[in-house]
C-alpha positions as CSV (number, residue, x, y, z in Angstrom):
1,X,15.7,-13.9,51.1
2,X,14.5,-17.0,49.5
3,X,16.3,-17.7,46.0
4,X,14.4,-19.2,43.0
5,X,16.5,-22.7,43.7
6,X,14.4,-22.6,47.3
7,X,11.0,-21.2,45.6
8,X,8.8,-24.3,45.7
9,X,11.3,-27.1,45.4
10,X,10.3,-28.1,49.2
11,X,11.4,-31.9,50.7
12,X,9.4,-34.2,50.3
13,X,8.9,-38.3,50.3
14,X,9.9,-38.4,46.8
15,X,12.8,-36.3,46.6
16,X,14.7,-36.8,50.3
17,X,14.9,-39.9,53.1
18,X,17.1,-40.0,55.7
19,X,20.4,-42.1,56.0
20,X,20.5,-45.3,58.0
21,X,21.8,-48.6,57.5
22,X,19.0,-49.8,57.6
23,X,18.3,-49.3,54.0
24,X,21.7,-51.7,53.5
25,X,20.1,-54.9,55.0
26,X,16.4,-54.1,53.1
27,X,18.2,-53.8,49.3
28,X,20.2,-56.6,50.1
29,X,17.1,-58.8,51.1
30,X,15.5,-57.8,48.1
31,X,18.6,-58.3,45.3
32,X,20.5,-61.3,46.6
33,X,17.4,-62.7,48.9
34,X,19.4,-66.8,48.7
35,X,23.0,-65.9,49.4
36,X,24.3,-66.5,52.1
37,X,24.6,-63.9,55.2
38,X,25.8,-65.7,57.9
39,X,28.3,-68.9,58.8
40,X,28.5,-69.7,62.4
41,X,29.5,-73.8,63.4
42,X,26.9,-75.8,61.5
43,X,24.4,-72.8,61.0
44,X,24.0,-71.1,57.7
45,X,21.5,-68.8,57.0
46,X,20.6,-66.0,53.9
47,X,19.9,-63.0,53.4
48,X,15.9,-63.1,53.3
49,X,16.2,-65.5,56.7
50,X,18.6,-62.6,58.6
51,X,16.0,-59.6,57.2
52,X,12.8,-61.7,58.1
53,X,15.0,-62.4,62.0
54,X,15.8,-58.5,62.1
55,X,12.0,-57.7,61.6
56,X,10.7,-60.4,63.9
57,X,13.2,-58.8,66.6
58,X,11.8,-55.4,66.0
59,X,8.5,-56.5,65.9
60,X,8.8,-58.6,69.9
61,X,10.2,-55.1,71.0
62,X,7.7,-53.5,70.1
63,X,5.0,-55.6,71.0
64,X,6.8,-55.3,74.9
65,X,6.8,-52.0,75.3
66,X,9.9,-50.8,73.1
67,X,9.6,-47.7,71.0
68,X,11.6,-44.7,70.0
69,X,14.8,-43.7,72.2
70,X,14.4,-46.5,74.5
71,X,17.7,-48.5,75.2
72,X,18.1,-52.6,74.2
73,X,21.4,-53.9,75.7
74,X,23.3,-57.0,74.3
75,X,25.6,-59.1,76.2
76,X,27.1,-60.8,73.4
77,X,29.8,-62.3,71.8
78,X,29.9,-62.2,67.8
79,X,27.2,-64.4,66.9
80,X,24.2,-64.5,64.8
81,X,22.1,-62.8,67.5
82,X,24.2,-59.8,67.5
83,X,24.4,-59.1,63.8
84,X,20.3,-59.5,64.0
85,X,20.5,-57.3,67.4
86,X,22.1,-54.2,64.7
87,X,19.2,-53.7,62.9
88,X,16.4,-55.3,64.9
89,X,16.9,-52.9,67.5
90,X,17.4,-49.7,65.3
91,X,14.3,-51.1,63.0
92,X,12.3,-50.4,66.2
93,X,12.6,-47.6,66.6
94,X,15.3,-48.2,70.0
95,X,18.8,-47.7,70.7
96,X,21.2,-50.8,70.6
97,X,24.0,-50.8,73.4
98,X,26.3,-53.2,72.4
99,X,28.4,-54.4,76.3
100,X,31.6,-55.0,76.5
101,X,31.9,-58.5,77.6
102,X,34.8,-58.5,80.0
103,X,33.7,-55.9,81.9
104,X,32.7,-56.6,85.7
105,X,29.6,-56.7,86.9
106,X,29.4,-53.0,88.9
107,X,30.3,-51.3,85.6
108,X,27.8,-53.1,83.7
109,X,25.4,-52.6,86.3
110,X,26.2,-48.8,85.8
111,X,26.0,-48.6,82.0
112,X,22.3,-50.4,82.5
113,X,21.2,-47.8,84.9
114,X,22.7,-45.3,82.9
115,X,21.5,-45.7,79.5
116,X,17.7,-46.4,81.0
117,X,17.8,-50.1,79.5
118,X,14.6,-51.8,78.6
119,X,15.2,-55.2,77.5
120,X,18.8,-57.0,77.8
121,X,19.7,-59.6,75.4
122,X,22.3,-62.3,77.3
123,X,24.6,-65.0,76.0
124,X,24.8,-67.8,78.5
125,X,28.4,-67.8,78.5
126,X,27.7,-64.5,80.7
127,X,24.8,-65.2,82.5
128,X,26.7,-65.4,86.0
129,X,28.3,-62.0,85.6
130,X,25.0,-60.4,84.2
131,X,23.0,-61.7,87.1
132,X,25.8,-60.1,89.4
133,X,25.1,-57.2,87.3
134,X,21.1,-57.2,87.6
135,X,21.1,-57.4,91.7
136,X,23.8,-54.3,91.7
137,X,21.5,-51.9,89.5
138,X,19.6,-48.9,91.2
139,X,17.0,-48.3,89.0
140,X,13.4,-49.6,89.8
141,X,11.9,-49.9,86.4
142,X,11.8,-53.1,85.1
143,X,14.7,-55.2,82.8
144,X,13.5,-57.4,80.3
145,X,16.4,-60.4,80.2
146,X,16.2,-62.5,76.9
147,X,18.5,-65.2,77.0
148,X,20.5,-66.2,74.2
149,X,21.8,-69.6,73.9
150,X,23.8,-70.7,71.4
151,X,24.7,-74.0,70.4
152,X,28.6,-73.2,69.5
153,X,28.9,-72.9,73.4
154,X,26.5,-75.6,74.4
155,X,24.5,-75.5,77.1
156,X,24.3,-72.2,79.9
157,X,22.6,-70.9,82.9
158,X,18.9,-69.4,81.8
159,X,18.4,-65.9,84.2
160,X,16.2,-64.7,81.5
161,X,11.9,-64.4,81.6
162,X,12.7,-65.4,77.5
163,X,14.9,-67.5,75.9
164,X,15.8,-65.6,72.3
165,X,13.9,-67.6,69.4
166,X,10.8,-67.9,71.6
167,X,11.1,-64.2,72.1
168,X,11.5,-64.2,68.3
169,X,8.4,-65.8,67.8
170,X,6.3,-63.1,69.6
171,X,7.1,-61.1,66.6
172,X,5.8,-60.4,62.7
173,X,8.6,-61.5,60.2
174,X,7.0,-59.3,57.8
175,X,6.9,-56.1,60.3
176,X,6.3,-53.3,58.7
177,X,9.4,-50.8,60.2
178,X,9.9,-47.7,59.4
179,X,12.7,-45.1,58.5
180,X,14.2,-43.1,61.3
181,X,12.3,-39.7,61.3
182,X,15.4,-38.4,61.5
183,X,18.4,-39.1,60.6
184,X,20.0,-37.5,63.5
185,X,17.7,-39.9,66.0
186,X,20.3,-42.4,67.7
187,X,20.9,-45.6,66.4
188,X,23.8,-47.0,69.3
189,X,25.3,-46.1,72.7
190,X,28.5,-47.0,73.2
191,X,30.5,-46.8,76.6
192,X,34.3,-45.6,76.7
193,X,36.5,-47.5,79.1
194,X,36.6,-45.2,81.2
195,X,39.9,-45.8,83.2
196,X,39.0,-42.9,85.5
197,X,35.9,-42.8,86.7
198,X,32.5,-43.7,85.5
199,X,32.5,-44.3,81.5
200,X,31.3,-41.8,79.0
201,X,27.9,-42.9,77.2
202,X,29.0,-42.2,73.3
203,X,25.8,-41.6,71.3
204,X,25.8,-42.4,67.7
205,X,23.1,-41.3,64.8
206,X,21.5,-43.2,61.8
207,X,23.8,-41.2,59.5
208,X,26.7,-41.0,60.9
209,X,26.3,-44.8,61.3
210,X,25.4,-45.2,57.5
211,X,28.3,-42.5,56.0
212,X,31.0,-44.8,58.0
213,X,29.6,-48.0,56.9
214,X,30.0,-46.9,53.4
215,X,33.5,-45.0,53.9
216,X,34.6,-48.9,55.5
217,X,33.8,-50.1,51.6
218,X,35.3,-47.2,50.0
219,X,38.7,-47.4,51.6
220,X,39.0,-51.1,51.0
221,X,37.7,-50.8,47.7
222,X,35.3,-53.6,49.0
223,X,33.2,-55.4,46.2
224,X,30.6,-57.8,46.4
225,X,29.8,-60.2,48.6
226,X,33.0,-59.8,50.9
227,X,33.6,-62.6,53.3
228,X,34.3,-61.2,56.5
229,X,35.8,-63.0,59.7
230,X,34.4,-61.4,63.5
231,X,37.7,-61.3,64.8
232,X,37.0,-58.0,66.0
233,X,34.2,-57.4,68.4
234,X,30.7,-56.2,67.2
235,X,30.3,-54.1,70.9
236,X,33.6,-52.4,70.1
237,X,32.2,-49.2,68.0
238,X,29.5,-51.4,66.8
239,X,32.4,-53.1,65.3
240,X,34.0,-50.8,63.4
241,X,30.1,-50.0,61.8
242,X,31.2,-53.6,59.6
243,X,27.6,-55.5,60.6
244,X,26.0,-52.4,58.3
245,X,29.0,-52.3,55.8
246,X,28.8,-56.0,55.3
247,X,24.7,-56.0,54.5
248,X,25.2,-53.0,52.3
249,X,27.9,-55.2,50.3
250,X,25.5,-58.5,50.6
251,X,28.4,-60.2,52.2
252,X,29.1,-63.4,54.8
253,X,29.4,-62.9,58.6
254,X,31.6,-65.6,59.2
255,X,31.1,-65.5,63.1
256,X,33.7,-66.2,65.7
257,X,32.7,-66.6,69.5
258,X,36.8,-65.4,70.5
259,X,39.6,-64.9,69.0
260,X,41.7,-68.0,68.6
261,X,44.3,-68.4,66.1
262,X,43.7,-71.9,65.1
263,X,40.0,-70.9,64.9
264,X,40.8,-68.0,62.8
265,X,43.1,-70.0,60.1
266,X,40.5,-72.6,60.1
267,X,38.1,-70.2,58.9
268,X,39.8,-68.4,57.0
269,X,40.9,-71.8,55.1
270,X,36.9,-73.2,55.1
271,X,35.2,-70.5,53.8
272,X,37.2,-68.3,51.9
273,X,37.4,-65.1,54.3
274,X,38.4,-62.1,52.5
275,X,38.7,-60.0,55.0
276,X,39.4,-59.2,58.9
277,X,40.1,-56.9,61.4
278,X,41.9,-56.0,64.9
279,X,43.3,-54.4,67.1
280,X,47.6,-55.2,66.5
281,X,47.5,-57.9,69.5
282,X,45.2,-59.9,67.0
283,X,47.3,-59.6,64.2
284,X,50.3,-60.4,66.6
285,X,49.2,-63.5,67.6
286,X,48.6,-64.5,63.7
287,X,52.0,-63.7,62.7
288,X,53.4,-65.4,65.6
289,X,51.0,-68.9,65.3
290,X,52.9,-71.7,65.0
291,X,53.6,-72.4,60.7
292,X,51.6,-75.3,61.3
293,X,48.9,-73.7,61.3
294,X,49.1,-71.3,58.4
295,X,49.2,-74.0,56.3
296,X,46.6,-73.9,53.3
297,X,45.5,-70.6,54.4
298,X,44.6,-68.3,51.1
299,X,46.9,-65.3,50.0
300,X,45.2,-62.0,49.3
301,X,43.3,-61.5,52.6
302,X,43.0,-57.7,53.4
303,X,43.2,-57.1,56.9
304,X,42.6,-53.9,59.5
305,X,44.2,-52.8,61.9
306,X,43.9,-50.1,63.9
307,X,45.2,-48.7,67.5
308,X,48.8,-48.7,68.2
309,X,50.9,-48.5,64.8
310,X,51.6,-52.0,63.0
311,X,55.5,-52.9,63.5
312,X,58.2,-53.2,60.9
313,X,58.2,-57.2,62.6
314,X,54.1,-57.7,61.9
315,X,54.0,-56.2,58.3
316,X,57.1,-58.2,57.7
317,X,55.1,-61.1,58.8
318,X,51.6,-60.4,57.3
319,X,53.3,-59.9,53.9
320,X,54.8,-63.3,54.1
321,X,51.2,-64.6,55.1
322,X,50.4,-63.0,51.8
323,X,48.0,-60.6,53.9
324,X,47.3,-56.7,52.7
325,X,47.6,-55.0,56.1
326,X,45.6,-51.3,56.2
327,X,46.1,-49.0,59.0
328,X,43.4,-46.9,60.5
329,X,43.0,-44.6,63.0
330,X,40.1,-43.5,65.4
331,X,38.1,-43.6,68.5
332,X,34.9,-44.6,69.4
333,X,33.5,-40.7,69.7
334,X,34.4,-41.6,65.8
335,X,32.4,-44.3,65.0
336,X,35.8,-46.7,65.0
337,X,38.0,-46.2,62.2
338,X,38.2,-42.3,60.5
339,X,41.4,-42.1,59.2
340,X,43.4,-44.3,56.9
341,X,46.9,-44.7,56.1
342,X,46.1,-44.6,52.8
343,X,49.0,-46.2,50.5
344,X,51.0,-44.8,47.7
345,X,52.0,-47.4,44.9
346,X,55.2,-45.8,44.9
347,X,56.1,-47.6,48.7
348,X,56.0,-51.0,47.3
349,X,59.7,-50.4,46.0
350,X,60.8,-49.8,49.4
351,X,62.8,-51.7,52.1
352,X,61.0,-52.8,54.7
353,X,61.9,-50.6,57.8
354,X,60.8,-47.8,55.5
355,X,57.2,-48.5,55.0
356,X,56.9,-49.8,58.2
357,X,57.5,-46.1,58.7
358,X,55.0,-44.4,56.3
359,X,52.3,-47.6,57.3
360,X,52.7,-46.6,61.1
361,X,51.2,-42.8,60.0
362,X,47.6,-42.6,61.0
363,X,47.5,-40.7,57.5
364,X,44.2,-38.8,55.7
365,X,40.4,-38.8,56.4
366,X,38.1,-41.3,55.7
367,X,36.0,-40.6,52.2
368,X,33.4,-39.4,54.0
369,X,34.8,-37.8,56.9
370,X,34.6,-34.4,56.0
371,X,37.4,-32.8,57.8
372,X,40.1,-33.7,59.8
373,X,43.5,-31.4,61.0
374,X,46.0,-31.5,63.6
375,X,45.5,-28.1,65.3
376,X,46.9,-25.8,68.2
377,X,44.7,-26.3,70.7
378,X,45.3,-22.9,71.7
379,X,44.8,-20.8,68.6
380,X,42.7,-23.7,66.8
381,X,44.8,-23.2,63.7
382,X,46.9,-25.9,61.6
383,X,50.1,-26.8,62.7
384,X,52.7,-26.5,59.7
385,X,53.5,-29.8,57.9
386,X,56.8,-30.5,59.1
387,X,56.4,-33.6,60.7
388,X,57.4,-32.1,63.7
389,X,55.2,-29.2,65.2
390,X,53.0,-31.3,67.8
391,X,49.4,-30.0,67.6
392,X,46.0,-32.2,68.7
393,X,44.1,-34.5,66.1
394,X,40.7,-32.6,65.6
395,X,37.3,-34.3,63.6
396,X,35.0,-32.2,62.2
397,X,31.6,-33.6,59.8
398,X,29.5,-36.8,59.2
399,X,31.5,-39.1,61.3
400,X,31.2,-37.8,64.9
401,X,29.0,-38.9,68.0
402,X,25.9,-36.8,68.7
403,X,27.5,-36.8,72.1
404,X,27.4,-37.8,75.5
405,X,24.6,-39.4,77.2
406,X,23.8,-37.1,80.3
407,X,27.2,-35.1,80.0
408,X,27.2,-32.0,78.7
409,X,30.0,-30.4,80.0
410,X,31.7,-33.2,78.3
411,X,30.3,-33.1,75.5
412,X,30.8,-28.8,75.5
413,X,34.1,-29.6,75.9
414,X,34.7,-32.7,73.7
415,X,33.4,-29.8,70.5
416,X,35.0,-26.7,71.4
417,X,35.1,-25.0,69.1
418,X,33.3,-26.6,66.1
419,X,35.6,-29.2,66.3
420,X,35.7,-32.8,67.8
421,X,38.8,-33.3,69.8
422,X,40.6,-36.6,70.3
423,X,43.0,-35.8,73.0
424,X,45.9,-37.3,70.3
425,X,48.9,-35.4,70.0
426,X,50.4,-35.5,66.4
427,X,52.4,-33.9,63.8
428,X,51.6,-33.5,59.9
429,X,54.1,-34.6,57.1
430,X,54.6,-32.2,53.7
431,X,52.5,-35.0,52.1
432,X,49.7,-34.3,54.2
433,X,49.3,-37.8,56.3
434,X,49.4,-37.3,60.1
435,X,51.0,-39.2,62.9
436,X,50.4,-40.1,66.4
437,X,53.2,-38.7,68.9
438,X,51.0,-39.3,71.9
439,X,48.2,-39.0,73.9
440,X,48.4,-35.4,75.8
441,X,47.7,-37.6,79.0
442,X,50.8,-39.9,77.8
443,X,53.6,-37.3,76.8
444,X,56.6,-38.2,79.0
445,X,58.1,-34.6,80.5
446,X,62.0,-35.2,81.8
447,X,64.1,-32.6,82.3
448,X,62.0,-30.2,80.5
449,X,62.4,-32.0,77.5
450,X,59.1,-33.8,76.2
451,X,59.3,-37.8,75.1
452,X,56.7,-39.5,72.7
453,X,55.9,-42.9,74.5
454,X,55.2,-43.5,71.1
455,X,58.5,-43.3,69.7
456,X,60.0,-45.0,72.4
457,X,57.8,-48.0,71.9
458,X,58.2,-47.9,68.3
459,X,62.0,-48.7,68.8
460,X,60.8,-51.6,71.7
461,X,59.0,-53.4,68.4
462,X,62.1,-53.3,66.7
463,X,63.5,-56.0,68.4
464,X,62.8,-59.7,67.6
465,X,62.3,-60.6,70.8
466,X,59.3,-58.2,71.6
467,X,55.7,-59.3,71.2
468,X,54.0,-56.1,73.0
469,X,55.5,-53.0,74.5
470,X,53.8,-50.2,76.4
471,X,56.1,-47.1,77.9
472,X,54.7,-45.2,80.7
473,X,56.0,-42.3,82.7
474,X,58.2,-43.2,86.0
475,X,58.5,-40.4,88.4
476,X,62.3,-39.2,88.9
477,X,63.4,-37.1,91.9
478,X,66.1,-35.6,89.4
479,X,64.6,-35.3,86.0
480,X,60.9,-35.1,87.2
481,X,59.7,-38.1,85.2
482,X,61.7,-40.8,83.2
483,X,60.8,-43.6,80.7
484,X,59.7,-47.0,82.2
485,X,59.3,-49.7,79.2
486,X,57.1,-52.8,80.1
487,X,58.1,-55.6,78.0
488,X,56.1,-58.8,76.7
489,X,58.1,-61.3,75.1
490,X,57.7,-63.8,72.9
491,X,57.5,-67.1,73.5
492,X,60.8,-69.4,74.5
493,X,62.6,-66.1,74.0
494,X,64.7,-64.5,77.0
495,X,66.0,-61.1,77.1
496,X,67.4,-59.2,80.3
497,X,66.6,-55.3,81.0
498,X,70.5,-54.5,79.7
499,X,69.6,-55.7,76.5
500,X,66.5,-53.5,76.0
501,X,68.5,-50.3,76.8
502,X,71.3,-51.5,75.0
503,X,68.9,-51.5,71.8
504,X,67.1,-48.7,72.6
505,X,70.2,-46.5,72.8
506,X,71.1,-47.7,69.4
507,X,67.9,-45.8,67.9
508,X,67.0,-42.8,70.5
509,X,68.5,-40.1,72.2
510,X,70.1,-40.7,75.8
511,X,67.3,-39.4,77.8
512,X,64.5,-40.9,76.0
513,X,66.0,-44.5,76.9
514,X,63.4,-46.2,79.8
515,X,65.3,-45.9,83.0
516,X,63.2,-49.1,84.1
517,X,62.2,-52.2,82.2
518,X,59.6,-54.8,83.4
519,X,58.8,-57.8,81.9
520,X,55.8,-59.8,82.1
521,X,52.0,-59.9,80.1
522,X,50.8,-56.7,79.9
523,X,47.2,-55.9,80.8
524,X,44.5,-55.4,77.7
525,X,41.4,-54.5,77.4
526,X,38.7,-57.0,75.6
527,X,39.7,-55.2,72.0
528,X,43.7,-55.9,72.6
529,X,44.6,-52.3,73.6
530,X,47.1,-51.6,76.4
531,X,45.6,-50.4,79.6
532,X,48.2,-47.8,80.0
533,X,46.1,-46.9,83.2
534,X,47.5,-50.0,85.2
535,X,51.0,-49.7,83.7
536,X,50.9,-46.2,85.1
537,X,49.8,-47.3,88.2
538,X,52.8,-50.2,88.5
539,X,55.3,-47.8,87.2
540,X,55.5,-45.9,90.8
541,X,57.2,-48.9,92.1
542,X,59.8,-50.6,89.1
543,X,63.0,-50.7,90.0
544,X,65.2,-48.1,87.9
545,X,68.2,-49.4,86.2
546,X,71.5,-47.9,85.3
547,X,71.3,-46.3,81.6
């Protein structure tokens, strides 16, 4: 039965549009048309000069063929072309799939073929790799390659029909785009990493990609015109859905082709950055730079980090910076970051070691996130809040993937049950912030008894000497499986196996100390994280030790 709030009070043009970023970059053009948008080397450009770019884009795509669902790939680092790529693809009317650009050249051949791409946009710096790509793909229909150069990396291998500003100039600066008819029509595909197996195609919508852009500014209580350093790669969950928070706050991309600390300082000391993020290897390698180079650089940057949990050691450090570190929590089903450690005044009167505890809690739900519990898996109920009952972290609202391209038993499975599961095992504090005991696949069973790797590796970070830590399972012939710690130290710093067990045993119980310790660099993916994968892998073979 229709109610008198229903009876003719229909949607219409006036009264309802749908959500997409695209809106951000459009206002912004329009308020603050001459400030400035983007800073890479010697380039500077504004607002109105990025729009009018974003447009021409759009309008070249469409004018070859590119229309509604169709896929646009970028090979790209963060430059200019990839912040353009964010809304010139979306504005027509296509799907932006951001590659990873340290993936090899079968699995980028696979995510082409997969996600039915149209046109590729490629950096020279990965030309070779992209044309090893191209000649492994098994579709037929024809790839577009526009290649981008870019004068930061000087000159590169064309493999491309196009180079990227004559492609440009096939297009209308004043294209008329329109809205998303939907706001639940896809605006990004990104690929998992897919450690076993072929990666999962995450599919992401105009909204949810507009609600996270706008819950990035609410939880750093962003104002205007931020200036915001690409430490953190834009093909990484559309980087954290930053290119769309930082139009919607008319800020500066200050672009950055990799992650260098001296590059980072530098910039950070030339044009006023005010804010970063990264995955904790990034942050590491800050806190660990020489002092030399910290010289000069400006207190009060705010900072993100998000993965494993930040280290009494690197908050220590970061505060001495003068840095405000946040910790969030997510996945890329999740748009990036969903969670936040939010933090209470009342912590800044602590020591140290204790809010290194309460920072390492992956905490409360993003603004507008609209719910998110750690649940029994098996009766899909809350776990009681007594930071110790493990249950599963579970999403549910505005901030969650359509799905997964060409998967649907995946994507059946991945929202069972109206809810979005993340496959992390955590428990829930009386205060209501959550924390990360483990990945289900990464729960170490010995003797029965069950060991966060987690917890293990939070003790490893304790020490001075560590700079990265990663604890896998080892199988045991007595207890099953047993601790194996893999160690990355840092520089000019020596430490023997003895001595990590000999700390460890100070903070943990006997049979969560690793039974094997390996030293050495420890594998990462392109966005810092720990490929636990190929530690899992090695750990068949270490050498136990006596505990």
């Amino acid at each position: 039965m229709t109610g008198i709030f229903d009876q003719d009070l229909e949607r219409n043009a006036a009264n309802h549009a749908p959500l997409t970023p695209l809106s951000f970059i459009e206002r912004t053009a329009e308020v603050y048309p001459q400030r400035l948008a983007i800073v890479h080397g010697s380039l500077r450009r504004s607002w109105t000069e990025v729009y009018r770019r974003c447009r021409q884009l759009a309008s070249a795509l469409s004018r070859s063929g590119v229309g509604k669902g169709d896929t646009v790939a970028a090979m790209l680092p963060n430059t200019p072309a990839m912040v353009e790529a964010h809304f010139g693809v979306p504005m027509a009317g296509a799907v932006l799939n951001a590659l990873n650009t340290r993936l090899d050249a079968e699995t980028i051949a696979f995510m082409l073929d997969h996600g039915e791409a149209r046109v590729v946009l490629v950096d020279s710096e990965f030309a070779a790799v992209m044309q090893q790509a191209l000649a492994l793909r098994q579709r037929t229909e024809p790839l577009v390659v526009v290649d981008v150069a870019d004068a930061v990396f000087g000159p590169g291998t064309a493999i491309g029909s196009v180079e990227y500003e004559d492609f440009l100039q096939q297009g209308d600066p004043d294209f008329a785009w329109q809205l998303p008819g939907d706001e639940w029509d896809a605006i990004a595909l990104n690929y998992t990493s897919g450690t076993t197996g072929n990666p999962k195609g995450v599919v992401y919508h105009h909204r949810g990609a507009a609600i996270n852009a706008i819950s990035n500014i609410l939880e750093w209580d962003m104002g205007k015109h931020p200036v915001y350093l690409w430490t953190l790669p834009m093909f990484h969950c559309n980087g954290w859905c930053f290119p769309w928070t930082i139009a919607a706050r008319a800020g500066v991309n200050v672009c950055l082709r990799k992650v260098d600390p001296q590059a980072i300082f530098d910039a950070m000391r030339n044009h006023g950055v005010t804010h970063y993020c990264g995955a904790p290897i990034v942050h590491g390698l800050l806190v660990n730079a020489p002092d030399t180079q910290k010289q000069g650089v400006p207190t009060g940057i705010r900072a993100m980090v998000a993965g494993a949990a930040p280290p009494a050691s690197m908050i220590e450090g970061m505060e001495r910076m003068g840095f405000d570190l946040t910790h969030v929590y997510g996945l890329t089903e999740v748009y990036g970051p969903a969670t936040v450690c939010a933090k209470d005044p009342q912590w800044d009167a602590l020591d140290i070691g204790e809010r290194a505890r309460l920072n390492a809690r992956q905490g409360v739900r993003y603004h507008l996130e609209r719910d998110v519990r750690v649940l029994d898996a098996s009766t899909m109920q809350p776990v009681p809040q007594d930071g110790e009952t493990m249950g599963e972290i579970m999403f549910r609202g505005n901030i969650a993937m359509k799905g997964y391209l060409k998967n649907p038993k995946a994507t059946q499975e991945a929202f069972a049950g109206g809810w979005f599961h993340s496959g992390d095992l955590a428990v829930m504090y009386p205060d209501g912030y959550m924390k990360i005991k483990d990945r289900s696949k990464d729960i170490i069973i010995s003797g029965g008894e069950n060991i966060s790797s987690i917890e293990v590796e939070d003790v490893l970070y304790r020490h001075p000497a560590v700079l990265a830590a990663a604890v896998v399972a080892k199988p045991d012939s007595r207890w099953g499986e047993t601790p194996c710690a893999f160690v990355e130290l840092k520089a000019g710093v020596e430490l023997t196996a003895q001595d990590v067990v000999a700390h460890c045993k100070q903070h943990l119980a006997g049979f969560k100390v690793p039974r094997a310790v390996v030293f050495g660099e420890l594998p990462k993916t392109a966005t810092g994280k720990i490929q636990k994968f190929e530690l899992r892998r090695q750990a068949g073979s270490a050498e136990a030790i006596d505990v």
